[in-house]
C-alpha positions as CSV (number, residue, x, y, z in Angstrom):
1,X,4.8,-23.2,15.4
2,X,6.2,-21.1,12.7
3,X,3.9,-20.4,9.8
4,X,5.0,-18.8,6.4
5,X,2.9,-17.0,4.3
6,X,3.3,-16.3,0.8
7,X,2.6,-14.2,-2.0
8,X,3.9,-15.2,-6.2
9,X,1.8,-12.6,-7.4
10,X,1.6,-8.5,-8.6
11,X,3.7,-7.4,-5.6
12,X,5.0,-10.6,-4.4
13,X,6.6,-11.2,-0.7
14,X,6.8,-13.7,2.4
15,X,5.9,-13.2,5.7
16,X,6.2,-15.2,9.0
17,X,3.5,-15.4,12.2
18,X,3.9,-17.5,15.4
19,X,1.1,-17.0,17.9
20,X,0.1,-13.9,17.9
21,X,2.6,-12.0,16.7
22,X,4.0,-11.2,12.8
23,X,7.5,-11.7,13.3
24,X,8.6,-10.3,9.9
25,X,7.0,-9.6,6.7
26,X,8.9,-8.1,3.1
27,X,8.3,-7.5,-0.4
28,X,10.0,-9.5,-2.9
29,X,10.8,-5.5,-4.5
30,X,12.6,-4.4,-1.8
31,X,15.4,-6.8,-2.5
32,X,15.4,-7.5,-6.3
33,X,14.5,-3.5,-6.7
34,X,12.2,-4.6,-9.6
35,X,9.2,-2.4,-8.6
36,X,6.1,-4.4,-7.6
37,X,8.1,-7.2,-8.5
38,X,5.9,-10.6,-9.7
39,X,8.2,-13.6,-9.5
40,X,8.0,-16.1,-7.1
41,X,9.4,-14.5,-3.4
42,X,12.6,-16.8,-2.8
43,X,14.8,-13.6,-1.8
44,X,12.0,-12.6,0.6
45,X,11.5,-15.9,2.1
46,X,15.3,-16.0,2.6
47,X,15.6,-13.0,4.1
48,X,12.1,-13.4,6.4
49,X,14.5,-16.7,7.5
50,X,17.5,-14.8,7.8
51,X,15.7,-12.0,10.0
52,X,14.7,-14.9,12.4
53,X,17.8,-17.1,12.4
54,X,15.1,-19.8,11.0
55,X,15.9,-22.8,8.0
56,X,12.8,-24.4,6.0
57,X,12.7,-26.9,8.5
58,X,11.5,-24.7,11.2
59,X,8.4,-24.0,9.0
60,X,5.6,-26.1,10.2
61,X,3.0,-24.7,7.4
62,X,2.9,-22.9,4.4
63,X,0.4,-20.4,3.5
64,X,-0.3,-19.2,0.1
65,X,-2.5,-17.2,-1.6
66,X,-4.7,-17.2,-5.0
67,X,-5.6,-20.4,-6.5
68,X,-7.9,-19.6,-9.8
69,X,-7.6,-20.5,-13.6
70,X,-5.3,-17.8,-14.6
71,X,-3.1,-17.5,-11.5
72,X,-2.7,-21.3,-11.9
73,X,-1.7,-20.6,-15.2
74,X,1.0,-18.1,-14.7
75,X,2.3,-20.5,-12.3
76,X,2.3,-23.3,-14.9
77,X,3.7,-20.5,-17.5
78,X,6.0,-18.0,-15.7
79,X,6.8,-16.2,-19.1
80,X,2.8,-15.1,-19.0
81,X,3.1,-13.1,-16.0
82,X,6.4,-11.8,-16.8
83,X,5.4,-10.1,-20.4
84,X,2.5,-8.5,-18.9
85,X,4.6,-6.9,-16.0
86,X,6.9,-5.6,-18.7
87,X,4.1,-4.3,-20.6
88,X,2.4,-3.2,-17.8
89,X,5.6,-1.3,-16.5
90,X,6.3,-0.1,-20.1
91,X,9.3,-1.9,-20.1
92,X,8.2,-3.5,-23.3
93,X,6.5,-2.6,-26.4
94,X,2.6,-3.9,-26.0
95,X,3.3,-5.5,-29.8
96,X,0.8,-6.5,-33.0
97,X,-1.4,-8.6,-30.2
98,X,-2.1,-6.0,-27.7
99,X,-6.0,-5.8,-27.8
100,X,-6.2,-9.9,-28.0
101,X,-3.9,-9.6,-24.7
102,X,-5.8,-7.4,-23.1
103,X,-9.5,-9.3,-23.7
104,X,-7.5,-12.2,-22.9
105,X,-6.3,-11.3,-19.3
106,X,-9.6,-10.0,-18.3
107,X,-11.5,-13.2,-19.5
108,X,-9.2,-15.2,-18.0
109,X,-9.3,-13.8,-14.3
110,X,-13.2,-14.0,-14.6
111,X,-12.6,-17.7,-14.0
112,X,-12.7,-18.6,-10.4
113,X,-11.4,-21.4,-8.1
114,X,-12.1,-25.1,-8.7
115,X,-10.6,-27.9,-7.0
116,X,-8.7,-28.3,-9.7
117,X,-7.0,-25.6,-10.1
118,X,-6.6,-25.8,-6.3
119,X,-4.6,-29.4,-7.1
120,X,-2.4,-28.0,-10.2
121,X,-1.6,-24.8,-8.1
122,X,-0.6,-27.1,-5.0
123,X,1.7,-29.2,-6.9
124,X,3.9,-26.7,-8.2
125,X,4.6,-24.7,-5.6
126,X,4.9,-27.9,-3.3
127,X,7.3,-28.9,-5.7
128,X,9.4,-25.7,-6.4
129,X,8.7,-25.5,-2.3
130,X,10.5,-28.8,-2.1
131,X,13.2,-27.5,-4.2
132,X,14.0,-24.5,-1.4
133,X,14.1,-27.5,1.4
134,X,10.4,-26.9,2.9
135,X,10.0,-31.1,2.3
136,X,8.4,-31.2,5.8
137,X,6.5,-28.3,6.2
138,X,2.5,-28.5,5.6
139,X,1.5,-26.2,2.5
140,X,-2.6,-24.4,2.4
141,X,-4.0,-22.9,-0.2
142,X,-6.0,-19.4,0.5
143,X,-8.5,-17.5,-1.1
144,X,-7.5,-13.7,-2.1
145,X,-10.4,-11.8,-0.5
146,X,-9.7,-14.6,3.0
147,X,-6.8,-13.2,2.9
148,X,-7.3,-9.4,2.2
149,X,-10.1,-9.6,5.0
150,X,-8.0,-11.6,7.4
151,X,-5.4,-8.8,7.2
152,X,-8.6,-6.2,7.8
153,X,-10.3,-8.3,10.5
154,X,-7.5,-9.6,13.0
155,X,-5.1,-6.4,13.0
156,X,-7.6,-4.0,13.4
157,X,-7.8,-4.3,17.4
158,X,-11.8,-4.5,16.8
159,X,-13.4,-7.9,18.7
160,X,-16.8,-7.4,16.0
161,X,-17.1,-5.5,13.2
162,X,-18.0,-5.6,9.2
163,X,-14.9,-6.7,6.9
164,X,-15.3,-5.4,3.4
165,X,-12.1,-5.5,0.5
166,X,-12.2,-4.5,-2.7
167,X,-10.1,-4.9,-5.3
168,X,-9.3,-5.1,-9.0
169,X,-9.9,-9.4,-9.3
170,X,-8.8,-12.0,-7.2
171,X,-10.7,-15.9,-6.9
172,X,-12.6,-14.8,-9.9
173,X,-14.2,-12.1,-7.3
174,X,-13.6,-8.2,-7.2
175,X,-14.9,-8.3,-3.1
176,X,-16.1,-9.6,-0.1
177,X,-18.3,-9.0,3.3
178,X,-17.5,-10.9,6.0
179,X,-18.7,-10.3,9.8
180,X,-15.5,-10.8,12.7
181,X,-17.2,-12.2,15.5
182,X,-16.2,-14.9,18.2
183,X,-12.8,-15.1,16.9
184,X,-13.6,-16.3,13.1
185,X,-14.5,-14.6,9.8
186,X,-18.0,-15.4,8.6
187,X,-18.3,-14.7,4.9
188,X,-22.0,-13.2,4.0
189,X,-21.4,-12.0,0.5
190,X,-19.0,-11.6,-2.7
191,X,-19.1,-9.4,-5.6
192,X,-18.3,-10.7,-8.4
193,X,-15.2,-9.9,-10.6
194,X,-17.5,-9.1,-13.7
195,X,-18.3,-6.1,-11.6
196,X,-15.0,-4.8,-10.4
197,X,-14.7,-1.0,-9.5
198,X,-11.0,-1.8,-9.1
199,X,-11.2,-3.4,-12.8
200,X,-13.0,0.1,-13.3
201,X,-10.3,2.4,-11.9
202,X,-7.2,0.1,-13.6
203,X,-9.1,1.5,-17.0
204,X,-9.5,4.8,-15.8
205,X,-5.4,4.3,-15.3
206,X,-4.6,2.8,-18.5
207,X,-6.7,5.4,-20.6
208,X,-5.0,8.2,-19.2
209,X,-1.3,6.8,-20.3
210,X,-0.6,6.1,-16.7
211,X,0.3,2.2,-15.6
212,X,-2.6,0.5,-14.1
213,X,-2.2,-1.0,-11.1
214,X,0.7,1.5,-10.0
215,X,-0.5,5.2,-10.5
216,X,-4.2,4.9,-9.7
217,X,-2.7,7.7,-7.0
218,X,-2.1,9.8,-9.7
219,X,-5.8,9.9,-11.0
220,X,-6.7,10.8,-7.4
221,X,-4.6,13.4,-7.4
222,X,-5.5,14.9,-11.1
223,X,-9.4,14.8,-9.9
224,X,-8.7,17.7,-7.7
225,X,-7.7,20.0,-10.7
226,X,-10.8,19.6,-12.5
227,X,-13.9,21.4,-12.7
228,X,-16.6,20.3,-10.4
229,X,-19.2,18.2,-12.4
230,X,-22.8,17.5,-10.8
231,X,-23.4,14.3,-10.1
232,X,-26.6,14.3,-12.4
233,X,-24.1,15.0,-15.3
234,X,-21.6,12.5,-14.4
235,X,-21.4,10.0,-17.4
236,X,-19.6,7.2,-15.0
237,X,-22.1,7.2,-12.5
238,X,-24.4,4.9,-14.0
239,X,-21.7,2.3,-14.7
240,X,-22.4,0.7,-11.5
241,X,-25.9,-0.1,-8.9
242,X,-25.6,-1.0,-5.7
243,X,-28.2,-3.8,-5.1
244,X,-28.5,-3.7,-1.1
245,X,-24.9,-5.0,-0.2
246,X,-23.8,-5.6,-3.8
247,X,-22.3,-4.1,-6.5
248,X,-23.5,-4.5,-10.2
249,X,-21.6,-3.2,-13.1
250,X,-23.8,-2.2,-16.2
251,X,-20.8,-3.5,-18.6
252,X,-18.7,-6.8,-18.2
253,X,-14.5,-5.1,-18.3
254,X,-14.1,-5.7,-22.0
255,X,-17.0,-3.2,-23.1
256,X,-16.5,-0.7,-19.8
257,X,-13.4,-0.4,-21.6
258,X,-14.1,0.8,-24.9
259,X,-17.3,3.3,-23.3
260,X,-14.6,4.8,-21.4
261,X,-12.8,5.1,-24.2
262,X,-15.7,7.1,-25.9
263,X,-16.2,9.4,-22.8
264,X,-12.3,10.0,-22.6
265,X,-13.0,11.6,-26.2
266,X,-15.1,13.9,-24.7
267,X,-13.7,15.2,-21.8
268,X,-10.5,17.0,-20.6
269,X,-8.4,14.3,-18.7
270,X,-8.4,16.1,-14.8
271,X,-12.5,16.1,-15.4
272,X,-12.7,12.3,-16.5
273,X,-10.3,11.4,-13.6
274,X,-12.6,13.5,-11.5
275,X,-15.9,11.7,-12.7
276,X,-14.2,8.6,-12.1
277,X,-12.9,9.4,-8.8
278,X,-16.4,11.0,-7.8
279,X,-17.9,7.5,-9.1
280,X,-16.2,5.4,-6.4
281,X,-16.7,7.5,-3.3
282,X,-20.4,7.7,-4.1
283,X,-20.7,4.1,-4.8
284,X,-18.6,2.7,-2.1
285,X,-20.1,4.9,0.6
286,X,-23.7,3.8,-0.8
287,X,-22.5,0.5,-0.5
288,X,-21.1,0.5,2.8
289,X,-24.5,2.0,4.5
290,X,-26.1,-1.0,3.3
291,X,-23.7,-2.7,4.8
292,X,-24.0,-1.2,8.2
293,X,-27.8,-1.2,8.1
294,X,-27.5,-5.0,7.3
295,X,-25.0,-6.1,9.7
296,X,-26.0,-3.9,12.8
297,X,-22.1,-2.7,13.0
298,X,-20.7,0.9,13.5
299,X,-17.1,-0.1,13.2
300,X,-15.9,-1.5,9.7
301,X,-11.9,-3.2,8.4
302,X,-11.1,-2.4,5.1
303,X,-8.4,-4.2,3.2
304,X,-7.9,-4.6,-0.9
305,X,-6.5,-2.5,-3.2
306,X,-9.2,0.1,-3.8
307,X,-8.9,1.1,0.2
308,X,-5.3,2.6,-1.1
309,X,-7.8,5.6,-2.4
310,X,-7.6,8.0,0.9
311,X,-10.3,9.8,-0.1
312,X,-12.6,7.3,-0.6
313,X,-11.7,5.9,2.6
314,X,-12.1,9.6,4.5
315,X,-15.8,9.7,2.5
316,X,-16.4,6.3,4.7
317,X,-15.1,7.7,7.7
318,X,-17.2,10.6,7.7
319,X,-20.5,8.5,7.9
320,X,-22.6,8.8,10.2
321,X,-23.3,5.4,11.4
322,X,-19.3,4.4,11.2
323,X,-18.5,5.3,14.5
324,X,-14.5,3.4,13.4
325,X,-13.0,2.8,10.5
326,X,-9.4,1.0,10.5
327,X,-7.6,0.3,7.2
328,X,-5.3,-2.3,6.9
329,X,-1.7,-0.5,5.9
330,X,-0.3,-2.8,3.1
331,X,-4.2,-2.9,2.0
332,X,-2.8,-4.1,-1.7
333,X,-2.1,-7.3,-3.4
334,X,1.2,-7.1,-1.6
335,X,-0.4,-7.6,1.8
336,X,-2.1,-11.3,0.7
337,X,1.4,-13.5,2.0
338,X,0.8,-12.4,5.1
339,X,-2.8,-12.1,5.4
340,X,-2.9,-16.1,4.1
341,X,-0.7,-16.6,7.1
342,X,-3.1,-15.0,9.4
343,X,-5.9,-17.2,7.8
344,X,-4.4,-20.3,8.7
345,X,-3.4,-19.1,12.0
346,X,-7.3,-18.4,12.9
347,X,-8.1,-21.6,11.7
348,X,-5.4,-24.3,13.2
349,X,-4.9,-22.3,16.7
350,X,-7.8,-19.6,16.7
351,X,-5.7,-16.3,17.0
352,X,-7.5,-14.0,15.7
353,X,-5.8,-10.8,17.2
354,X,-2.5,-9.1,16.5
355,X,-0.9,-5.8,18.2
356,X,0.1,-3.7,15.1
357,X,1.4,-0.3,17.0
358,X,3.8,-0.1,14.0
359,X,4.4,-2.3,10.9
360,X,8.3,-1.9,10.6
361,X,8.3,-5.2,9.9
362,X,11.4,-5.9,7.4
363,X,15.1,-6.3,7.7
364,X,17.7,-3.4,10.1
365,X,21.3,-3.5,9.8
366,X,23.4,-2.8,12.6
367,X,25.9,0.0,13.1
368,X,28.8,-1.6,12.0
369,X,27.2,-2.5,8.2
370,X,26.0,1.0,8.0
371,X,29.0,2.7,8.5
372,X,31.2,-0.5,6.3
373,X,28.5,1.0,3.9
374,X,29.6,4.5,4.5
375,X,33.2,3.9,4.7
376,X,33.3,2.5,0.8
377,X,31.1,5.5,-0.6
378,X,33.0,8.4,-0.7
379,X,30.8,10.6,1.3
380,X,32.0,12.3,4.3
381,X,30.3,11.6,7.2
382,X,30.3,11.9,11.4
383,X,28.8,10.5,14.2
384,X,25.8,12.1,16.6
385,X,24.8,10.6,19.9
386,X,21.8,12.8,19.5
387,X,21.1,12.3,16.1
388,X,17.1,13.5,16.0
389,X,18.7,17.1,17.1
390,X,21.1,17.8,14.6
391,X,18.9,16.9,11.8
392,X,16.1,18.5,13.1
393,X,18.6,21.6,13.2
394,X,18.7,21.1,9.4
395,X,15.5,20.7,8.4
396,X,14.7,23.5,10.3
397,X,17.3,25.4,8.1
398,X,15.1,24.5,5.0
399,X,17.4,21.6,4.2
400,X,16.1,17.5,3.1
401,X,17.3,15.1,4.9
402,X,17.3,11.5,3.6
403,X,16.9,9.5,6.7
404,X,17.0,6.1,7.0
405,X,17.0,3.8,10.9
406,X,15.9,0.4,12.0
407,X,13.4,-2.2,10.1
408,X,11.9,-1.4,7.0
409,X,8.5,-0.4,6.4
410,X,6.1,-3.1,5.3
411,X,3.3,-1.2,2.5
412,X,3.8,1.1,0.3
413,X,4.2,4.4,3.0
414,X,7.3,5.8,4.3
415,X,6.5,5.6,8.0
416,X,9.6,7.2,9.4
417,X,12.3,4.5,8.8
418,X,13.1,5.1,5.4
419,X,11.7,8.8,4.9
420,X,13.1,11.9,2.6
421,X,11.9,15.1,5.1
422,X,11.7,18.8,4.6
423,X,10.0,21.6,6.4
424,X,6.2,21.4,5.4
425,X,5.4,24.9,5.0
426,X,8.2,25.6,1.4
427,X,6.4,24.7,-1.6
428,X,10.1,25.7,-3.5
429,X,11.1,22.3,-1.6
430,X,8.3,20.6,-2.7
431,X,8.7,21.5,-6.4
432,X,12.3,20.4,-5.9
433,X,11.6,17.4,-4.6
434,X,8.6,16.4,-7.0
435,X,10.7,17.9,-10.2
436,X,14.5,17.0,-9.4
437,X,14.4,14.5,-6.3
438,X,11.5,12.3,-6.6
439,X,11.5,13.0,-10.5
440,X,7.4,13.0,-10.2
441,X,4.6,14.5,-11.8
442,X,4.0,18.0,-10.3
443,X,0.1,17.8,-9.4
444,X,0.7,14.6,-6.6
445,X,1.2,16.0,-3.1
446,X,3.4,14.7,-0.8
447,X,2.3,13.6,3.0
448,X,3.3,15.0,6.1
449,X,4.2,13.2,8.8
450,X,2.7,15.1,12.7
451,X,3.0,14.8,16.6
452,X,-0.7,13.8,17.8
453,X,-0.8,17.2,19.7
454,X,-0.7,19.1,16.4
455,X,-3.4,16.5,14.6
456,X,-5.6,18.5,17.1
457,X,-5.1,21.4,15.8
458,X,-4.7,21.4,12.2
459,X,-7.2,18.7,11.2
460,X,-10.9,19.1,10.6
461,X,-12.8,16.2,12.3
462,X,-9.7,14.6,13.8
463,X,-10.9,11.3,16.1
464,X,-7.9,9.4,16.8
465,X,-4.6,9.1,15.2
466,X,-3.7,7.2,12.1
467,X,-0.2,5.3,11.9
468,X,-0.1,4.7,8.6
469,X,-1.3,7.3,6.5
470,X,-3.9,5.5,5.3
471,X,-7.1,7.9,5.3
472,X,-7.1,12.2,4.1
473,X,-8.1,14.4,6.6
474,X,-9.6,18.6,5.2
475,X,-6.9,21.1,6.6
476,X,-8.3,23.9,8.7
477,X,-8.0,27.2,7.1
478,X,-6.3,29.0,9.3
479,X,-3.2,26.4,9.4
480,X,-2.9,25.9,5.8
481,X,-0.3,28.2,5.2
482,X,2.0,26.2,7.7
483,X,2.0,23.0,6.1
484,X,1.3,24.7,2.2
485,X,4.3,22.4,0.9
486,X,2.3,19.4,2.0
487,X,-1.5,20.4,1.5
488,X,-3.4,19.1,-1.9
489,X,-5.0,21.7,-3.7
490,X,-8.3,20.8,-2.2
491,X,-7.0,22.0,1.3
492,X,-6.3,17.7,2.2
493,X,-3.6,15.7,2.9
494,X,-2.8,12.7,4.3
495,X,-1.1,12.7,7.5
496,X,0.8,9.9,9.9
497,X,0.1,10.7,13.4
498,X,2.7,9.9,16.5
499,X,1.8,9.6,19.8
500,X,4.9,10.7,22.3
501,X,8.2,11.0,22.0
502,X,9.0,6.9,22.0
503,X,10.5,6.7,18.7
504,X,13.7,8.4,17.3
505,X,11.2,10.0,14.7
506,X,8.9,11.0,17.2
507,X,12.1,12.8,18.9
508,X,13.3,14.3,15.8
509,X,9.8,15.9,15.5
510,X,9.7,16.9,19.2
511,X,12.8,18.8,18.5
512,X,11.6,20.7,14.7
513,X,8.6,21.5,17.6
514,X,11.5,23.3,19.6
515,X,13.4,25.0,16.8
516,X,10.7,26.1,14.3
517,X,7.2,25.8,17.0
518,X,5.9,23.4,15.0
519,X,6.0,19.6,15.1
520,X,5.2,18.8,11.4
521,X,7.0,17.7,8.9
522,X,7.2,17.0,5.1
523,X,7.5,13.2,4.9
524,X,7.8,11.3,1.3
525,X,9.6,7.3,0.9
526,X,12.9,6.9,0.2
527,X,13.2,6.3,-3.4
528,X,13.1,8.0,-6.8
529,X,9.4,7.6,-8.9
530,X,9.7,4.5,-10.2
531,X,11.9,2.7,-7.7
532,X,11.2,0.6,-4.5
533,X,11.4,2.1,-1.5
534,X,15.3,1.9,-0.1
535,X,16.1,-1.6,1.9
536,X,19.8,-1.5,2.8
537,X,22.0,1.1,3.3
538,X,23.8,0.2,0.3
539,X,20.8,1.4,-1.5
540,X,20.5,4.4,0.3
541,X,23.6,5.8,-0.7
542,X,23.1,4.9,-4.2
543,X,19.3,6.9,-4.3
544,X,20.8,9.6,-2.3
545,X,23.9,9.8,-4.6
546,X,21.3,10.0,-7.5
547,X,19.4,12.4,-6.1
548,X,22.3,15.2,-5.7
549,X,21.4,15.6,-2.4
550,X,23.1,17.1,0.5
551,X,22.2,15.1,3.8
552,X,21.9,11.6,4.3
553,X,21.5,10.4,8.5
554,X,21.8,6.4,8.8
555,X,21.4,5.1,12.2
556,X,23.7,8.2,14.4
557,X,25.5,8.9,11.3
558,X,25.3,12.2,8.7
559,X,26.6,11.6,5.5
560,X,27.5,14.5,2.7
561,X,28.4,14.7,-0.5
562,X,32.0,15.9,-0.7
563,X,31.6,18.2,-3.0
């Protein structure tokens, strides 16, 4: 029993679960390389049934996300969706009806779910469903914040715990609490999408001339250069109470707006991204001891787009009464295909548990399409048996590599298959790669990517490792200097942690361990600002051409430029 899940939304993609295991899951960006691409996912449900050597007809059910007023109406109007992703992405002009555009989209999302909506939202994607050959298979409609928390609940290897996302609007809701026990979610509350933190921090975004729902990272990273500002003088603080396991906004999104807009006036723009930033790790902690008092739990499974905020979720894991904290890796809007998959695989056959050791989840190519690849691109390049040891030799020669093996990460972090690394102790490499690589603002750190023996060691209040660079850890002082390149100016960063030597990455590190005594390094996605991270290898050598770059290993192969 093969179900799909599926995504038509801000980030769209397919995924595909049978029993309990996710087979394959992939963004509909990755393929069109339209950046948090919103149309509906046929390339990534084609290449999901590629990956598997499946046709529609071996899809018993459909799973799909999102079913309220205005996502039925996008679906009933594509061109809607599509003018406010190229406004969004300032790709367009806003034009002469930008504010009535703007109160429009957030009235419209305020409306939640009916049945129907449900109904209109069914038929269209049955019939465009149809249209792709799925005649037979069975097609369920999920709620967003289901789905977020069904991504939370059953990967987090946790048999209880609290379930909380958060996110911008979804279902006419901005969250949800739910308890995993027995096998099955068990709703208890919802916050409602009139008080959205993530509606919040998409304004925070916009005022600062950086694209919502894309470079809320950025804020983050601009709050560390302000000023500190006590919390009694704070003007965003009292934007929202938390009513016991609740979250109350003092303005609907439409007049939050324009007050922002008046405290913006006032303040330099690192101290308003720090007031905001301040704002959501004091209310979300707030809220989640509530939540723990309440529900008796000590561990908790975070998913929505909010939990992207690393230091928001290290303020949670630093609580006292949250002895576990596990955030779901694709934790966005991106992640909902698969989560409604997992929804309606806990509620047709009970699974409510999958291993997720890794989430390379998306396409590989074999040896023979990466070197046709090679052969038509002009670079010079060679084989290595041991490839981990000769680009470890370069890296520890202050060299990037661009490295790209296996299946493609699933989220939006470079876990080692698709990674541009350096040595994390030059911060002239990490100009060159923010300023002339990357093409990035200078002020965003990158990430470094560290054997678990070295977490020990350089990490304040380590527990247990994190795979997917989903939480920021405080850098002891006395190792800062060896990983400067990496570190944010507020002595964090946000590390991946491997265990052992199993994977080729874990090898390469092993061997920088041998060469330079220390088995870190600098670890940043595959892609220029702006792009989606690299799928094929055909897109690898077109990013690494662009790039100027020296190195490029695919699979046992180093590439160079000839010149």
């Amino acid at each position: 029993m093969y179900i799909l899940g599926i995504w038509d939304g801000h980030d769209s993609g397919a995924a595909i679960v049978r029993e309990n295991k996710i087979l394959v899951a992939i963004n509909e960006e990755r393929i069109s390389r339209r950046k948090l691409d919103i149309t509906f996912p046929e390339k990534s449900i084609q290449a999901c049934l590629e990956y598997l050597g499946l046709s529609p007809p071996d899809i018993t059910y459909i799973a799909i996300s999102t079913f309220d007023f205005a996502k039925t109406l996008s679906r009933l109007l594509p061109n809607l969706k599509e003018e406010y992703y190229q406004i969004r992405r300032r790709k367009k002009n806003p034009g002469l009806l930008k504010s009535f555009k703007k109160i429009s989209k957030y009235k419209l999302t305020e409306f939640g779910p009916s049945n129907l909506t449900k109904s209109i939202s069914h038929a269209i994607l049955k019939n465009k469903l149809e249209k792709l050959g799925f005649g037979l298979s069975k097609v369920y409609l999920i709620d967003h914040h289901q789905c977020h928390a069904a991504t939370a609940a059953f990967c987090s290897g946790f048999d209880e715990c609290a379930v909380i996302t958060l996110d911008g609007i979804g279902d006419g809701l901005s969250g949800s609490i739910s308890l995993l026990r027995n096998n099955k979610l068990t709703l208890i509350e919802t916050i409602s999408g009139k008080s959205s933190l993530g509606v919040f921090f998409e304004h925070i975004t916009n005022l600062l001339n950086m694209r919502e729902l894309e470079d809320e990272g950025k804020v983050m990273a601009l709050a560390n250069y302000s000023y500190p500002i006590k919390d009694s003088e704070n003007p965003l603080l009292n934007f929202f109470f938390i009513e016991g396991i609740n979250i109350k906004a003092k303005y609907g999104p439409i007049r939050m707006y324009r007050e922002l807009k008046k405290i913006l006036w006032r303040l330099p723009s690192e101290q308003f991204a720090y007031c905001a930033q301040r704002t959501l790790e004091t209310k979300i902690s707030e809220l989640v001891k509530n939540i723990m008092l309440k529900t008796g739990q000590n561990r908790i499974a975070l998913a929505g787009g909010i939990f992207s905020n690393i230091k928001v979720n290290m303020c949670l894991s630093k609580l006292s009464m949250v002895s576990d904290c596990f955030i779901f890796p694709h934790m966005g809007d991106g992640g909902l295909a698969l989560g409604a998959a997992l929804m309606v695989n806990n509620e047709l056959k009970g699974v409510s548990s999958y291993p997720l050791n890794n989430i390379f989840l998306g396409p590989d190519f074999s040896e023979e399409q990466i070197k046709s690849a090679l052969d038509l691109s002009g670079l010079e390049y060679k084989y290595y048996e041991n490839i981990e040891q000769e680009a470890a030799r370069i890296i520890a020669e202050k060299n990037i590599v661009f490295w790209f093996q296996g299946r493609m990460e699933y989220g939006p972090r470079a876990l080692g298959n698709r990674s541009i690394l350096a040595k994390p102790d030059s911060q002239k490499i990490r100009d060159l790669l923010n300023l002339k690589l990357k093409m990035r603002v200078w002020y965003q750190p990158f990430c470094p990517t560290m054997l678990e023996e070295e977490a020990k060691n350089y990490l304040i209040g380590y527990k247990s490792p994190n795979l997917f660079m989903t939480m920021a850890y405080m850098v002891k002082d006395d190792k800062k200097d060896d990983i400067k390149g990496i570190l944010g100016v507020d002595g964090s960063c946000r590390p991946q942690i491997i265990q052992g030597n199993e994977s080729l990455f874990g090898r390469l590190l092993q061997n920088l361990k041998k060469i330079t005594g220390k088995g870190v390094a600098l670890n940043t996605s595959f892609n220029i600002h702006g792009e989606p991270l690299v799928c094929s290898p055909q897109d690898a050598i077109n990013t690494f051409k662009k790039c100027g770059s020296n190195y490029l290993v695919m699979g046992n192969y180093l590439a160079r430029n000839r010149k």
